[in-house]
N, C-alpha and C positions, 0 to 999 in steps of 0.2 A: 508825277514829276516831283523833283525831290524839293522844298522850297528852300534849302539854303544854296540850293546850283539851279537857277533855273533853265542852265542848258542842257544839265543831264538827268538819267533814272538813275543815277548810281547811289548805290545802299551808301549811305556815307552818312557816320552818327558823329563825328568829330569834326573840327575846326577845318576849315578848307586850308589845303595844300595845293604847292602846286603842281604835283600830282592828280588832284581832284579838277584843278583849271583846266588842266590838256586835257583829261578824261571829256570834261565838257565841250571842249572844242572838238573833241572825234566824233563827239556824238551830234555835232550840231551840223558838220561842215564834213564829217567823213575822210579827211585827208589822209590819205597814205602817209606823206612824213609826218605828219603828228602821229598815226599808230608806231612808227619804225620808232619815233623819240619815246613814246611810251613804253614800249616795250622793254627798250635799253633799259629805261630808269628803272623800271619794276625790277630788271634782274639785277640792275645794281646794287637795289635796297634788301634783294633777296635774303642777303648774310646776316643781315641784323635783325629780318622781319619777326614778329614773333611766332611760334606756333602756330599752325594752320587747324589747329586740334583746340587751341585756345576759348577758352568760354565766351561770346561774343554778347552786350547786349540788343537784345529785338527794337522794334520799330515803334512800339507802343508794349501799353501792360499786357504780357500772355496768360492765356486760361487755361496752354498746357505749356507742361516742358517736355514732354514726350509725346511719342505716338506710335501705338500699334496697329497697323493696315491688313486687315484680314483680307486677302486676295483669291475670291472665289474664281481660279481658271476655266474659261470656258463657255460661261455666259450664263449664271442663276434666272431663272424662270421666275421673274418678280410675282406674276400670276398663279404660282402654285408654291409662296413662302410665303410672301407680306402684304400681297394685292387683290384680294380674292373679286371674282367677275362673275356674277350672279348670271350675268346676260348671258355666257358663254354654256348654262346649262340650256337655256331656251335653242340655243345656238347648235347644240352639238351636232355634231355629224353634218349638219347643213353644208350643199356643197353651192362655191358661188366661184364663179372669175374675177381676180383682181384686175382692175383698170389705174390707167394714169401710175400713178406715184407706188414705188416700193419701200418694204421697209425691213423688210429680212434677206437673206443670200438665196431661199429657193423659193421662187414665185413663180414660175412659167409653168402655164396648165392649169390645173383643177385644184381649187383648194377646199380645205375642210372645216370648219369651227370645232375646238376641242377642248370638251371642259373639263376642268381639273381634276384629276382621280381623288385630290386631298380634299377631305374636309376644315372649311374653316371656323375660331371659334375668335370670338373677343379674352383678351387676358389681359391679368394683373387689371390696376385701379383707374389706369389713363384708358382701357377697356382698346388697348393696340390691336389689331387685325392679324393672326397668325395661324399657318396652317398645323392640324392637329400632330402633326409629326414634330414638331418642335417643342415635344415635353420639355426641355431643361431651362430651355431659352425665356419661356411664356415664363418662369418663376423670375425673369429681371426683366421683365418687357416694363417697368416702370423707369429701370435708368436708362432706356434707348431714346433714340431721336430719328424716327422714320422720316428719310426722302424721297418721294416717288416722283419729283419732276426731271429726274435727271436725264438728259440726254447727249450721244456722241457724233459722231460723224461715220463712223466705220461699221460696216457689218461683219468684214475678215476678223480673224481671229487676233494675227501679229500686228497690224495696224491699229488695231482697238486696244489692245494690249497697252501699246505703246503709247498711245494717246490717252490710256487714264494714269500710265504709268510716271510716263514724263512731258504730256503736254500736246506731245510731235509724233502724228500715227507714223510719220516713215522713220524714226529710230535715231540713233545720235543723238539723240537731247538727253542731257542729265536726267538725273532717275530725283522724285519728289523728293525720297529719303535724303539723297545728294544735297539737292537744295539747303531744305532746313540743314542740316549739318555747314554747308557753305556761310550760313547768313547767322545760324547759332554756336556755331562749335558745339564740341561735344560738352558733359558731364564728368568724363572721366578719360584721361586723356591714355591710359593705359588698354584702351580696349578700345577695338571700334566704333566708331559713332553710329555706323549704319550696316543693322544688321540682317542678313535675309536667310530666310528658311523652306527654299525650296520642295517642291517632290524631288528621288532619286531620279527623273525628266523634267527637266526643265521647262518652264512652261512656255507656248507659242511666242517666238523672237528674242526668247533665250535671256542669256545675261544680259543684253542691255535694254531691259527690263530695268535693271538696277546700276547700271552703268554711271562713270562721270559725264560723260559725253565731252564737252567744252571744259566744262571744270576741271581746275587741277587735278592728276588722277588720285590722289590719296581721301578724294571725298566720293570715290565707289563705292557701291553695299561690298560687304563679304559675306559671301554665302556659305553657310555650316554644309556639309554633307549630309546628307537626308540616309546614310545606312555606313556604318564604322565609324570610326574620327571620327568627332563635326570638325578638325581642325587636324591636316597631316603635321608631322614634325613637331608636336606643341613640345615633344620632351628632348631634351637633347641627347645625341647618340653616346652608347654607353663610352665613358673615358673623357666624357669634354663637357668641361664645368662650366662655370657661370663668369667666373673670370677669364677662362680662356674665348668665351663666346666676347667677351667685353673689351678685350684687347684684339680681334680678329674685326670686330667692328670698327673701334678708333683707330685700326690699320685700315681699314677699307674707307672711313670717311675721310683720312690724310690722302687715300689716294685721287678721292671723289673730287677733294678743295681744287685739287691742283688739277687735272682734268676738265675740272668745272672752268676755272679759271680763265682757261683759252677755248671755251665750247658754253659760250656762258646762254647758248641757245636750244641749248639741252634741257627743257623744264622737266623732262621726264625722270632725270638722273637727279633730283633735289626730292622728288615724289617716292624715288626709287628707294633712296637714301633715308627717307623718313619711313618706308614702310618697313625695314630692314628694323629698326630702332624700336617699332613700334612691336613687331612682332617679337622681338629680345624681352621688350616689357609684357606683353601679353602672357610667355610663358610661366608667370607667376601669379596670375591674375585669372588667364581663363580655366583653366584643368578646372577649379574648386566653382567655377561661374557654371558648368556645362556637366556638373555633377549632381543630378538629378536623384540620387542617392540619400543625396543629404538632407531631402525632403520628409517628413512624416510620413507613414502609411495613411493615413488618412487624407493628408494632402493628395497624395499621388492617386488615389481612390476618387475624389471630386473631380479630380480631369479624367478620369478614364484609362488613367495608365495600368495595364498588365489584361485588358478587355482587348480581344480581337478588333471591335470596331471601331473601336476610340481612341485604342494606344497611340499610334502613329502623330495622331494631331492632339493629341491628350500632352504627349512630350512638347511640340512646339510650344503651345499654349503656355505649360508649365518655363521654356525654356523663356519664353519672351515674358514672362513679370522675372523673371529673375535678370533679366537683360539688362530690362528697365530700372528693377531695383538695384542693379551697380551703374547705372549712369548711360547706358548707353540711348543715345537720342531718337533712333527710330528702330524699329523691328517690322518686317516685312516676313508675313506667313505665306504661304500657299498652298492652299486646297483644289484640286482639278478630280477629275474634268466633268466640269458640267453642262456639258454641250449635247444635252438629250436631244436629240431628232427623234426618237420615237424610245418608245417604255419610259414614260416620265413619270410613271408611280415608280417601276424597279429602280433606275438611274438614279434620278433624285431621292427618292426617299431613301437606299444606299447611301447617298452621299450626307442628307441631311443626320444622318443617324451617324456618320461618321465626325461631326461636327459640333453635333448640338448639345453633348455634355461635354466637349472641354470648352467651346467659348463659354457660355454658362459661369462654367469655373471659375473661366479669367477673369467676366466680371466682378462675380463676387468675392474673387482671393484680392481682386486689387479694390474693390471698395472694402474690405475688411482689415484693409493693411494700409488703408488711407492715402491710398495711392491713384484713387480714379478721377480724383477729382483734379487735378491737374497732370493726369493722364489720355491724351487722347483716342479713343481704340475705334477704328473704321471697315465699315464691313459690306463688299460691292463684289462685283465681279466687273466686266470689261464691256456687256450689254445686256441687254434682257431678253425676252423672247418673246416668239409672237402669237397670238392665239387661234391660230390654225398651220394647217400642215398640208402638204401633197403625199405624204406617202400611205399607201395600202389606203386610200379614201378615208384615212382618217383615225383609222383601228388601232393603228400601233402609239396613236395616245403620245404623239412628239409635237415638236415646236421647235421652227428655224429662227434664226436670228433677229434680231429686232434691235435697232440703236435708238428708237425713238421712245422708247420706255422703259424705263428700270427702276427698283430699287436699291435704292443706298440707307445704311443708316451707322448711326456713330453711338458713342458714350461717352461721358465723362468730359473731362478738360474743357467747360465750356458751355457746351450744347446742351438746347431743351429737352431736361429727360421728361419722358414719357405722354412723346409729341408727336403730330403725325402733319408732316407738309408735303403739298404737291398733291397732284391727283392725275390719274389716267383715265382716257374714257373707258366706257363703259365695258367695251370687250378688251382692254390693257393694249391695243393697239398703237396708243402713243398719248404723250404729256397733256394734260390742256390746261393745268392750273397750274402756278408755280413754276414753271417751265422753265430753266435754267441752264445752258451748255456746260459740260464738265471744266473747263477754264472756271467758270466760277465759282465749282465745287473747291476747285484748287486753291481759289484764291481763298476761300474761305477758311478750311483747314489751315493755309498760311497765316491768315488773319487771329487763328485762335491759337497760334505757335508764339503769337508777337509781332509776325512779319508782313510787310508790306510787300504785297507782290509787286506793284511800281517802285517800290526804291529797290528792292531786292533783283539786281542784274549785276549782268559778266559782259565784259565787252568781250565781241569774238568774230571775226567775218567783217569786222570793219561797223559792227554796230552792237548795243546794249542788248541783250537776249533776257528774257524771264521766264517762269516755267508757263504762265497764260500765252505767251508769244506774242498776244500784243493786248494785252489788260484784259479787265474781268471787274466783276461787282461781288462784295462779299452776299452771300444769301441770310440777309439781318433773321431771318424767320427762324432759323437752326439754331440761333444764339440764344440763351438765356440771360 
């Protein structure tokens, strides 16, 4: 609760208005005519308000001003990357019947115990727990910060998705990125504040993954194109300059005024109207941003760019510190899919090999550009998996879904590097130490942004919304 309203959660760092009094009374009392009066006023004040792009300050002092979310699609096998289960070798092939309570999507019938095909070894100096396939990574396992109590509610794909993505497994809720840009503005008002980099497949529940949801629409992610463009149109068609783009706009926003004027319930045409402006600005700003060219050979050589296996996420990698080093507030990657049900030495270890020298990289390009430290860079997937399987009794060496134990883990902006919190039992079966629901993961990352996730809401549906949906505890243990 905010304590200078104590009727509302509303993000409110300035002097009460009486805009901020009704807010409080909608939220205490729910009235239908106080929202209708609220709403009028906000669109009256619309014309004057400032920048919705405007640099905002946070809730307390932040430990990052950025954040890059590394979005493993699919469900990482916390047990055969960052959780190794000893037990699982005694275990193997053992077949037994689940009873009572489930914790993955394929359980009925005969199950298997299945241990790891990866070996694991202790690295770097905090001696992190990491399987042998992640050569590049083990060389920065000292600026990481391991969480293994994480847990979700969903075992589906698009629901879980959606639940680490923006809070809410069934969708419509603003995307994390959204938030933070809602509560911070951007860095650079010329460019996106939030920005996402897809596969050429979008991953399970699609764009609103990244979505505004409730929020005004100008604080959606924009996603680059994963193959041509990352951005159609960025140049203008041959014949039409930069002043004729400039006076076809100040025609189009004279027509906007007066349209708006008697349609003042149109918030989508102000959203519409600022994306129009923005993307004018953008075409001098992104070409030279999204010019991966302009990099050294040897830069480009650390992520993996021009290698069959690493190019692809090698360019993200490379594209998201240069994101962040022009200002933009969040970058949202995506690597899929890793939803092994069976060959989890081929699948995973394909995948980890597709990954583990550009993040690598990133690490070390942005701590060597002094950029990590109030950079925040996050790295999970959507759940984890479970340590036995029904299929072929066992052989084909897979693992179905599992929301009751994963690992996450971060860098930079904050967090204890080279830290290990949480713990699973003994077969990674699910949490038992540290045990925390993703709401609090969230709140935390907000927490190291500046933001309070109780002050940081939207009034919508006739009450205050937040990305926890209804509060969280920060996880003090992650913090340094």
């Amino acid at each position: 609760m905010n304590p200078r309203f104590p009727c509302a959660g509303l993000r409110a760092l300035h002097a009460p208005t009486r805009r901020d009094f009704i807010y409080g009374l909608g939220a205490s009392i729910g009235s239908i005519a106080l929202t209708s009066l609220l709403s009028r006023e906000l669109r009256g004040a619309s014309a004057s308000a400032p920048s919705p792009f405007a640099p905002k300050p946070g809730h307390h002092r932040a430990r990052a001003k950025r954040c890059i979310f590394l979005m493993m699609e699919g469900g990482p096998s916390h047990i055969d990357t960052f959780d190794p289960k000893p037990k699982l070798t005694q275990l193997h092939l053992q077949e037994f019947t689940r009873e009572g309570k489930t914790i993955s999507a394929v359980e009925s019938g005969k199950r298997y115990f299945v241990q790891s095909p990866f070996a694991f070894r202790k690295v770097g100096k905090c001696g992190a727990d990491m399987a042998e396939n992640w050569e590049h990574l083990a060389k920065v396992a000292d600026d990481l910060c391991f969480y293994r109590g994480c847990q979700v509610d969903s075992v589906n794909h698009p629901t879980a998705m959606y639940q680490m993505n923006t809070g809410n497994r069934f969708g419509g809720d603003p995307g994390l990125g959204s938030w933070v840009n809602y509560g911070l503005g951007t860095l650079n008002e010329d460019i996106p504040g939030f920005i996402v980099l897809p596969e050429v497949s979008y991953p399970q529940g699609g764009a609103s993954n990244w979505g505004n949801g409730y929020l005004p629409a100008h604080f959606q992610g924009t996603p680059l194109r994963a193959k041509g463009s990352p951005i159609l149109d960025l140049t203008p068609p041959a014949g039409i300059e930069r002043d004729h783009q400039r006076a076809n706009l100040d025609l189009l926003a004279k027509m906007n005024r007066g349209h708006a004027a008697s349609h003042a319930q149109h918030e989508e045409l102000a959203a519409r109207t600022t994306a129009y402006e923005l993307a004018f600005r953008m075409q001098l700003q992104v070409p030279g941003i999204l010019d991966l060219d302009r990099e050294d050979v040897r830069t480009k050589a650390a992520y993996g760019i021009g290698s069959d296996a690493t190019d692809a996420f090698g360019r993200k990698c490379l594209l998201a510190r240069r994101l962040v080093e022009q200002g933009v507030r969040f970058v949202q990657l995506y690597a899929g899919s890793w939803d092994s049900h069976d060959y989890i030495a081929r699948a995973h270890g394909n995948l980890v090999r597709n990954v583990d020298q550009p993040i690598a990289a990133l690490i070390a390009d942005l701590k060597q550009r002094g950029l990590l430290e109030d950079t925040l860079v996050v790295w999970c997937g959507e759940f984890g998996r479970s340590p036995d399987n029904g299929v072929r009794g066992g052989t084909a060496f897979g693992r179905d879904h599992n929301a009751k134990a994963m690992t996450v883990w971060m860098a930079g902006g904050g967090v204890k590097a080279g830290h290990t919190f949480g713990a699973t039992d003994e077969t990674g079966a699910e949490a038992v130490d540290g045990v925390h629901h993703v709401r609090d993961l969230h709140v935390t990352l907000l927490h190291l942004l500046g933001l309070d996730d109780n002050k940081l809401t939207y009034f919508h549906g006739g009450r205050f919304k937040q990305l926890s949906q209804f509060g969280g505890s920060v996880i003090k243990e992650l913090i340094a």
